[in-house]
N, C-alpha and C positions, 0 to 999 in steps of 0.2 A: 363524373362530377355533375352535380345537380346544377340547374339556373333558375333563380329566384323570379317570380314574376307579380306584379304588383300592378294595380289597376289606379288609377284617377276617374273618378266619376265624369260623365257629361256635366255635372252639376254640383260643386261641394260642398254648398249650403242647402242644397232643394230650392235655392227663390233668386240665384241669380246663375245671369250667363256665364258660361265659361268658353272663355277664351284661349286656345293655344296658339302660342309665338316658336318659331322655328328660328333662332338666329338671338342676337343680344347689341348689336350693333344700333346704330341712331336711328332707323326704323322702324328696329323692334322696341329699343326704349321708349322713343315717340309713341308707338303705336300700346306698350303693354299702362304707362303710365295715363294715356285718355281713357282707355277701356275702362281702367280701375274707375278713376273720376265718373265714368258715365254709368259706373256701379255692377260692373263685373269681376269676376276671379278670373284670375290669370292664370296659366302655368306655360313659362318661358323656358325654354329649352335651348341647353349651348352646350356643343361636342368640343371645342377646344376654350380661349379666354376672353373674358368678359370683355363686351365694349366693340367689340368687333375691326373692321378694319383703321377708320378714322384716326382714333384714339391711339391704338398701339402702334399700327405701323403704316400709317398713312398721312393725314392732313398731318397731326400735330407733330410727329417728329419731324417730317421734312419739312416742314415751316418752322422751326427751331433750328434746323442743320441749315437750310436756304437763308438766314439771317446772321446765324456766328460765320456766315461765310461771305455775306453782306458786310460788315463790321470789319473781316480781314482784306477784304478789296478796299473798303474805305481808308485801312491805315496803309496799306501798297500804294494807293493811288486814286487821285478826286481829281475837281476839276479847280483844287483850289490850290493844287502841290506845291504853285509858286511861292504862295508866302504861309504856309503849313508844310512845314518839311515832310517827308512822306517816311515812313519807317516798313520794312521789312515783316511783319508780324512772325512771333515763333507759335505754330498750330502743334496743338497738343490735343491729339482726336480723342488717346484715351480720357482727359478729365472732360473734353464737350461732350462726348455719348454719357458720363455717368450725370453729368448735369441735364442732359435729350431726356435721358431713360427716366431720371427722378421728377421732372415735370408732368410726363405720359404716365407713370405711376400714381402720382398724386391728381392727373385728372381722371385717370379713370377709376379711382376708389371715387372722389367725391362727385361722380357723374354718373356711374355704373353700377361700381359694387356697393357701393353705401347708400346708394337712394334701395335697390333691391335689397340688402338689407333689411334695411327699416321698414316697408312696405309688408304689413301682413296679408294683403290679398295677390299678392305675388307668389310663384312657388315658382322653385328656380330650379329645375333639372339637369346635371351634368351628365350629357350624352347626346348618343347621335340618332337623329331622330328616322323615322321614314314612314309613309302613310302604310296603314291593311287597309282601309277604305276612304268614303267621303267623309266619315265622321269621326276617325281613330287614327292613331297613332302607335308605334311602337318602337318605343329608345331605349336602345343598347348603351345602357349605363358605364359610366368610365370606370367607375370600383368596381364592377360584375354584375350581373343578373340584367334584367330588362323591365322596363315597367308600360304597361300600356295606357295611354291617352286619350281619353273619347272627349268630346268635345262640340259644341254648340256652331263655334267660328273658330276659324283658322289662318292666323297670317303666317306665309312665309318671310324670311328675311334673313338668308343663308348668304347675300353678296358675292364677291364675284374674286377671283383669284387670278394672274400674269395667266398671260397664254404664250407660247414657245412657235416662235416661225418655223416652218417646215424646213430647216437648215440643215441637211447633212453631217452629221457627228458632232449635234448640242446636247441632244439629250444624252451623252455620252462626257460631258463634260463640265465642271464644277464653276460656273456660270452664276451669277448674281441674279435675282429679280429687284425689285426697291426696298423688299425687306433684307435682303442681306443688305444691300448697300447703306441700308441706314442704319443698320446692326453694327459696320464692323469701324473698330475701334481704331483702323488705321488709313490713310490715304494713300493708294496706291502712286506711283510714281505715274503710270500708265494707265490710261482706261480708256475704254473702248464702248463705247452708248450705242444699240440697236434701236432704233426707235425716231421717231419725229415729232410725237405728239406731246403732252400735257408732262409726264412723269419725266420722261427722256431728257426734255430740255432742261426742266427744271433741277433734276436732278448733275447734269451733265453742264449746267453752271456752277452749281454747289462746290462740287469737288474740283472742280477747276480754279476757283477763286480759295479753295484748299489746299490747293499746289501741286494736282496732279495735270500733268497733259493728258488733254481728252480728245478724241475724236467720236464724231455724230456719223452714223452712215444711217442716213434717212435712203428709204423705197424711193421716196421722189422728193418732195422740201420740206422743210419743216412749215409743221400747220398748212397743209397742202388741202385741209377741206375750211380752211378759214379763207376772207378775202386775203388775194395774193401780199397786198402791203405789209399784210403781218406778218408773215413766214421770210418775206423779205427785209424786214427793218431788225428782227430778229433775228437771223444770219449776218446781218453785216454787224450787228454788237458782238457776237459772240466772237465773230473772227476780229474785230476789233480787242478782244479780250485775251487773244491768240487761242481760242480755242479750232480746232481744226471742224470743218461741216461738212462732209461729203454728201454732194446731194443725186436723185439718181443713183445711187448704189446699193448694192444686195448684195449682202454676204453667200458665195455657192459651195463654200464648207467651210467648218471650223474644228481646229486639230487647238490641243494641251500636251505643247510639246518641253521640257525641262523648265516646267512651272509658266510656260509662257504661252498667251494664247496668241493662235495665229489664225486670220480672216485670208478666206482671199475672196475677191472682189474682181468684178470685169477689168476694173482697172486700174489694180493692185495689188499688194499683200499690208494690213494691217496688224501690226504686233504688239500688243499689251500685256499689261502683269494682270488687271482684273477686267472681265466683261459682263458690262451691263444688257441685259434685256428689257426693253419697255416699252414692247408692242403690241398693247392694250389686256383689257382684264375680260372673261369670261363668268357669266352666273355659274355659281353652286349652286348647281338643279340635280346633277347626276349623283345616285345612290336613295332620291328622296322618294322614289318609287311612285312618280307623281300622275303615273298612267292609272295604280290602283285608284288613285281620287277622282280621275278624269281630267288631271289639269293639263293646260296646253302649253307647250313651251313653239318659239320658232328656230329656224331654222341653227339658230345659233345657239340655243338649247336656253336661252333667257325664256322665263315667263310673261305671256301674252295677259297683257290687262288694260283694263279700259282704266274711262278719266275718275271712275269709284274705284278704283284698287282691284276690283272684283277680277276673278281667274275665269277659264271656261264651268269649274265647278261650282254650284251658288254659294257653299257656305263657304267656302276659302277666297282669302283676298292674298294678295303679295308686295309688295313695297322694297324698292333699294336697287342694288345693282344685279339682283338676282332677277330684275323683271327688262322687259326695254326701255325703261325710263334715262332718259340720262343717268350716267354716273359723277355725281356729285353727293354730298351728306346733306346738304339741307332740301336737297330736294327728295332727299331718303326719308328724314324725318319729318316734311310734312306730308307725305303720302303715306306715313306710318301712322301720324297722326289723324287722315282723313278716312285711312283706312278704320283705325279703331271706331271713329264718327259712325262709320257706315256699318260696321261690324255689332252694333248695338243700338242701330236701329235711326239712325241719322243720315241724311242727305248728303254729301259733301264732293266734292270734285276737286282736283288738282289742277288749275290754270298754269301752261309752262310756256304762254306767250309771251314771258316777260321777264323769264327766266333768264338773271347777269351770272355771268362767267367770269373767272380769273384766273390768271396762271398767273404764278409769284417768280416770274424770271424778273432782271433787269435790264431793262425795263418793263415794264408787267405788260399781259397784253387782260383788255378785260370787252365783254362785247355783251352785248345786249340784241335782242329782237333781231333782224332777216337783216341779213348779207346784203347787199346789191343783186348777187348770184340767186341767192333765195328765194327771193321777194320775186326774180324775173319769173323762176320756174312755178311762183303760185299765180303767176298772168299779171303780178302788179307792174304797174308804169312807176316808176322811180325817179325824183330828184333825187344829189347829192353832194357833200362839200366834204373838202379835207383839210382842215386847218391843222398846220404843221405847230413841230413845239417851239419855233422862234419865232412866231405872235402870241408866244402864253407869256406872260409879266413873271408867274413863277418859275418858268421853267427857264426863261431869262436871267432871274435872278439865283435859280441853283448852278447855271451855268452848264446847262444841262438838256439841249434840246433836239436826245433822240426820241422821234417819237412821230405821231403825230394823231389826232380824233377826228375822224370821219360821223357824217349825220346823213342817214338815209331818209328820205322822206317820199310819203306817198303822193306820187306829182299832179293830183286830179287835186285832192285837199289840202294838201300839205302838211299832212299828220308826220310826225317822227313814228317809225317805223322798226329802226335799228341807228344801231350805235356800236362802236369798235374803235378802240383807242388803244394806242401803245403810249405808254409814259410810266415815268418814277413811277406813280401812285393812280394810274389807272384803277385799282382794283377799286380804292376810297371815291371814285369818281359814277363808276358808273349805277350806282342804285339809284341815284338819282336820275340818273339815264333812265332806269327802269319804272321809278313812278312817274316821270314825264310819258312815257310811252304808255304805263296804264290809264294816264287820264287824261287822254289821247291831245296830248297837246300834239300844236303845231308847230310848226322849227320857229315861229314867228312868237308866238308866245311865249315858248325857250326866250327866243333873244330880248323878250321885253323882262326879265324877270330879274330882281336883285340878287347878285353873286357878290360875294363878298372879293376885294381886289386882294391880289398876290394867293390865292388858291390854285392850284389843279381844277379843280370842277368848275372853277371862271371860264378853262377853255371849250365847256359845252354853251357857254353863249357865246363867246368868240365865233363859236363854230356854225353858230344860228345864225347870227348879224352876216354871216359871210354869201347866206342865200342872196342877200340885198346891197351890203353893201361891201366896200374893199375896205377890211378890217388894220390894213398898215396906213389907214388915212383917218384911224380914229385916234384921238387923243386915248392916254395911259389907258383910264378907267371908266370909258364915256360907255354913258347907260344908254 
């Protein structure tokens, strides 16, 4: 059987750059949609489906399943049950996943497939890519034959896929990552969560407040590379929740025995109907033959890039979670974006000093800029305050005050430095966090600034005023 071979020019007009994208996810969009703007040909390359991980099976579905499961803890139980009779919810998982699936469908046509569509300096190859050299490419088309890609610049943005603990008899056993578990249509009566960090808990509330019994075996706590208070105020909700945490434990085999899985543990045996994995994600580097280009990955096989996107190779840049940047989407997409900048002949840099975070558990945790722990290990001197959620007016009034916002400050100036809050709606709280911290205010000029009263983000001046003064001696809303 013969195999078709088909070439792409360096160049498919002769008068502009050509750009090739490896991946179709928020980096490579970002990154294929500014090139065009800055007046190049694209040709974007995807081995499986459009939109990448976000889109189908990451941010948006589990923040659509993290909220219809929000809604059924709210009608089980608030803090208002006394005079709001509390009801029982009946969960019907097959009609939420076709409602999950029909929103992720319709934003990735009208985010993904339909802007590539319409875009005629866009050319969109199905298949899977891997370099012949610094300048080429060659994709193993999903209908047959191959086509080869030469090319001017080159982003990668392949992102990153579950990685599997060295566990004794998992790979051996029909195990969940977050895309099954967002996939399946039913809630296990039992479920078992590997993991402590981001996905794990978030996920491992979801289904609980679903109505499965869950237990967490976290390596050591949950959020164990955050400051301690978070991993801590976060366990005591969840077991408040009756979800079980075992913290300190590792699973040292795992058997699939008459549909049941069984863990055992130093200081157990744990038995569920489903187990979850989500003990972080690994770059899509391997297969992309990235030695023939000369690009450098480290030890974790992610690609090595500076604050330009730029690889060890000069015409290739990389952006997403396939490089050591954080893994996060928008910090995918704008280093997709600054990549393309720089990929056509513009300066641009990714600044991630100031870079907010949030996990959508209940209560969120969301954090901003250096730790206490952080900050020591860069030599800074540190002030600090912790203002709990029963001095916040809102969180008084949701009746509702686990939590609590800490404010780091640099103790020579008194710049705000970092920021790290558990509360309801921490996530809505801290950007502001983050443009105080980019325009380098001071805890003091946080606490002189108008917050509107009965908000969440009132308690980052609460938490200002607290360097100075005792904040349960201030009247309601005193500025």
């Amino acid at each position: 059987m013969s195999v078709s071979k088909s070439t792409i020019a360096l160049d498919k007009t002769d008068s502009h750059l050509h750009v090739a994208i490896i991946g179709s996810g928020g980096a490579a969009m970002a990154a294929a949609l500014k090139a065009v703007e800055q007046g190049a040909q694209v040709t974007l390359i995807e081995r499986g489906i459009i939109g990448g991980t976000c889109v189908n099976v990451g941010c948006v579905p589990s923040k659509i399943m993290i909220r219809a499961a929000h809604i059924a803890h709210l009608r089980r139980e608030s803090p208002f049950d006394g005079g709001i009779a509390m009801t029982e919810p009946s969960i019907q998982r097959n009609k939420l996943l076709v409602q999950q699936q029909a929103r992720v469908d319709e934003l990735r046509h009208a985010k993904y497939e339909g802007i590539l569509e319409g875009n005629p300096a866009i050319t969109v190859l199905r298949g899977e890519a891997h370099f012949k050299d610094g300048h080429s490419l060659t994709v193993r088309l999903n209908d047959g034959g191959e086509r080869e890609v030469m090319f001017n610049r080159c982003l990668i943005a392949t992102g990153a896929t579950p990685v599997l603990p060295p566990i004794p008899g998992l790979k051996e056993i029909p195990y969940w990552t977050s895309t099954e578990a967002l996939g399946s249509n039913t809630i296990p009566e039992r479920l078992a969560v590997i993991g402590s960090s981001v996905v794990a808990v978030e996920l491992a509330q979801a289904f609980a407040r679903l109505g499965s019994q869950v237990t967490i075996l976290a390596r050591s706590t949950l959020f164990f590379r955050e400051d301690p208070a978070i991993g801590e105020t976060i366990t005591a909700a969840f077991r408040a929740e009756g979800i079980t945490v075992l913290e300190h434990t590792q699973a040292s085999q795992v058997a699939y025995v008459n549909d049941e899985f069984v863990l055992t543990t130093e200081h157990s045996i744990v038995s569920a109907d489903k187990l979850l994995i989500a003990t972080g994600r690994a770059a899509n580097t391997r297969g992309l033959a990235l030695e023939a280009a000369g690009v450098t990955v480290n030890g974790q096989g992610a690609i090595v890039i500076d604050k330009a996107m730029r690889t060890s190779s000069p015409h290739i840049y990389a952006a997403g979670d396939c490089t050591d940047q954080p893994q996060f989407v928008y910090v995918a997409a704008a280093a997709g974006t600054r990549a393309a900048v720089n990929m056509t002949g513009g300066e641009a840099v990714l600044d991630l000093t100031a870079m907010p975070t949030v996990i959508f558990t209940d209560p969120q945790v969301a954090t901003v800029g250096y730790s206490e722990a952080e900050a020591h290990l860069k030599g800074i001197e540190t002030d600090s305050r912790t203002l709990t959620l029963d001095n916040v007016p809102r969180a008084l009034a949701n009746f509702d005050t686990r939590g609590f916002i800490k404010l780091v400050a640099d103790a020579g100036s008194g710049r705000l430095i970092g920021v790290q809050a558990v509360a309801s709606e921490a996530g809505e709280l801290i950007q502001t966090a983050a443009l105080a911290i980019q325009a380098h205010m001071t805890v003091q000029e946080l606490a002189d600034q108008l917050f509107p009263y009965l908000t969440m983000v009132e308690g980052l001046k609460l938490a200002a005023q607290t360097f100075k003064k005792d904040v349960k001696q201030l009247s309601c809303c005193a500025g």
